[in-house]
C-alpha positions in Angstrom: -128.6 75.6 -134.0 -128.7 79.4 -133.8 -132.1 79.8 -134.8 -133.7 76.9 -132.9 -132.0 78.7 -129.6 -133.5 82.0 -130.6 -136.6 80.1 -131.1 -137.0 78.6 -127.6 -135.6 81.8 -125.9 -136.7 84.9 -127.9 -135.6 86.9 -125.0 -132.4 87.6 -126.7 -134.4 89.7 -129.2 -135.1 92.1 -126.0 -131.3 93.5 -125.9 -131.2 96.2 -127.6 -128.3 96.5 -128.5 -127.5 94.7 -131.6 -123.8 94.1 -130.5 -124.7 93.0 -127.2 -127.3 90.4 -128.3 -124.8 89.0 -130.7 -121.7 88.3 -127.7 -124.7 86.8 -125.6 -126.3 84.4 -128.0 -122.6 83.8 -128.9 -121.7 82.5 -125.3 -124.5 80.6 -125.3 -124.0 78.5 -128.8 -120.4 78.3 -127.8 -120.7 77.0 -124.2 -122.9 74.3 -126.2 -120.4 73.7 -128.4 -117.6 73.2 -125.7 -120.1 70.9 -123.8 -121.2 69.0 -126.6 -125.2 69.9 -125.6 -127.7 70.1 -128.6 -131.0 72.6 -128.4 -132.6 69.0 -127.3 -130.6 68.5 -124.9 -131.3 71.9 -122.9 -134.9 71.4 -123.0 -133.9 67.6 -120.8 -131.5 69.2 -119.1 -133.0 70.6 -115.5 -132.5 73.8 -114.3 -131.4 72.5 -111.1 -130.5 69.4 -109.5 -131.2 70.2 -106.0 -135.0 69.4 -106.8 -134.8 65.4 -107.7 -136.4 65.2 -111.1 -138.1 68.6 -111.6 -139.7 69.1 -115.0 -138.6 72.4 -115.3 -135.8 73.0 -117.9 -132.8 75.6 -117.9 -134.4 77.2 -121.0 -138.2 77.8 -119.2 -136.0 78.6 -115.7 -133.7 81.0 -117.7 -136.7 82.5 -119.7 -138.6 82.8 -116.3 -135.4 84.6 -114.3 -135.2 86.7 -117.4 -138.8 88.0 -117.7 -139.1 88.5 -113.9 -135.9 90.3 -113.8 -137.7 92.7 -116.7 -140.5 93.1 -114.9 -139.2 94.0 -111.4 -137.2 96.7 -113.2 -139.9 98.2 -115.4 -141.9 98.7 -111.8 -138.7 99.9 -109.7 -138.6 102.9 -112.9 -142.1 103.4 -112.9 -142.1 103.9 -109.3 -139.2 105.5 -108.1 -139.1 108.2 -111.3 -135.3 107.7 -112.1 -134.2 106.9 -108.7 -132.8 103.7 -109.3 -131.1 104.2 -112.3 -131.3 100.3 -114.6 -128.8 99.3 -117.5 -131.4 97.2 -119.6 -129.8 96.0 -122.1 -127.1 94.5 -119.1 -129.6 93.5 -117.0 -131.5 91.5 -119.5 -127.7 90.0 -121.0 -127.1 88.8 -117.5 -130.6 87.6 -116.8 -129.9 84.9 -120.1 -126.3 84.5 -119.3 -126.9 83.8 -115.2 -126.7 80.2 -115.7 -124.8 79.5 -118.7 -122.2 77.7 -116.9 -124.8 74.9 -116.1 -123.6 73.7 -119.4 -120.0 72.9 -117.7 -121.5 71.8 -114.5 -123.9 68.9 -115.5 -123.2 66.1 -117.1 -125.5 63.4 -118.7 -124.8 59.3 -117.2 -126.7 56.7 -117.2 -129.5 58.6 -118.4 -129.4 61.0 -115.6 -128.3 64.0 -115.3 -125.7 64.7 -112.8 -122.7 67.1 -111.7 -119.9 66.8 -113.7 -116.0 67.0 -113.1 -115.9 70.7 -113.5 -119.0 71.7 -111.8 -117.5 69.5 -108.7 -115.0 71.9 -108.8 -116.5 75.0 -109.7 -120.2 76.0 -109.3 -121.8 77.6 -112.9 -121.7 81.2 -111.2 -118.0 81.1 -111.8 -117.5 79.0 -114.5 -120.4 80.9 -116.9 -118.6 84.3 -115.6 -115.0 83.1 -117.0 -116.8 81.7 -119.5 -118.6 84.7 -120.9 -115.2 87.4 -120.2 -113.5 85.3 -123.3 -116.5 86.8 -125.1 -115.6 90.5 -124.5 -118.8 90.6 -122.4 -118.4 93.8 -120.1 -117.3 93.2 -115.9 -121.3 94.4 -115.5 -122.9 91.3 -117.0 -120.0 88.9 -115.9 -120.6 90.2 -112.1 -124.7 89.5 -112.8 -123.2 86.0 -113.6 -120.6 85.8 -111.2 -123.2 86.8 -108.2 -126.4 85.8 -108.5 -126.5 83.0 -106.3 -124.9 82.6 -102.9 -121.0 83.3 -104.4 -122.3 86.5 -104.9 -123.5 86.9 -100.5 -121.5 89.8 -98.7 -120.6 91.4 -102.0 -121.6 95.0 -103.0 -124.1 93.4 -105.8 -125.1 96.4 -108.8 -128.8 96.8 -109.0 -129.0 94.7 -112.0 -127.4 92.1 -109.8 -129.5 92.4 -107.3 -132.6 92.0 -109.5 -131.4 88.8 -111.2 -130.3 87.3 -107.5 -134.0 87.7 -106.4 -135.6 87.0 -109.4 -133.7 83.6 -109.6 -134.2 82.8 -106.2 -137.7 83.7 -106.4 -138.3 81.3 -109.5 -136.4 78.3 -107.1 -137.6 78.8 -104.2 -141.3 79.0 -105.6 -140.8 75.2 -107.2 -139.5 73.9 -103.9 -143.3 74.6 -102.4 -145.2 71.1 -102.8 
């Protein structure tokens, strides 16, 4: 299972940190594990369900938020010459992990995919942030989690935060354009 994941999101080759990249393929294969989901099932399962039967996946929307999230940081760098100072190897961990906790919230009935008992009771940017701190993931990555979608509004967000808010909302609001 661990290398057909790496295989549809090589992204996690990106962290360079080597202990890093281990915790966050680790959440990943484990929040599988407790949700029963196979590598199939993630490239079925929607990225959201607030846009009826979208064919975009959590693994292209996740590989999307991810790359956008490196890009907008290698130009804020470049331009600002060490201005905005960027944890990479955090920013890109959070970017993968933003919506781990889809996993808990969806469920698969009839067919269809649909929220489940826990994501009527908790939305994935809290339950991928508790989640992810039994992984000895560091309060940096598990705030990128925690607050990159509207839990995260009237919070001090860090920069990395900030990045993977926008970057996610760009890549949603973009597919709700018909």
């Amino acid at each position: 299972m661990r290398n057909k994941l790496l295989s549809l999101m090589p992204e996690f080759q990106l962290i360079q940190d080597a202990g890093l990249q281990e915790k966050t393929i680790t959440v990943w294969l484990e929040a599988m594990a407790k949700s029963g989901w196979t590598v199939e099932d993630l490239q079925d399962m929607p990225f959201t369900l607030l846009i009826r039967h979208t064919p975009i996946n959590i693994v292209s929307h996740t590989r999307a938020v991810t790359q956008c999230s490196l890009k907008i940081a290698e130009v804020l760098m470049e331009e600002y010459h060490g201005r905005v100072a960027i944890d990479r190897d955090t920013l890109l961990s959070g970017a993968l992990l933003h919506d781990v906790g889809k996993l808990f919230e969806y469920t698969r009935r009839d067919g269809e995919f649909v929220k489940s008992r826990e994501g009527q009771l908790l939305r994935h940017p809290i339950s991928g942030a508790a989640f992810a701190g039994r992984f000895d993931i560091s309060q940096e990555i598990l705030h990128i989690i925690a607050a990159h979608s509207k839990e995260g509004d009237g919070a001090r967000r860090t920069v990395e935060a900030i990045i993977v808010n926008h970057a996610d909302f760009v890549n949603f609001e973009s597919l709700q354009i018909e």
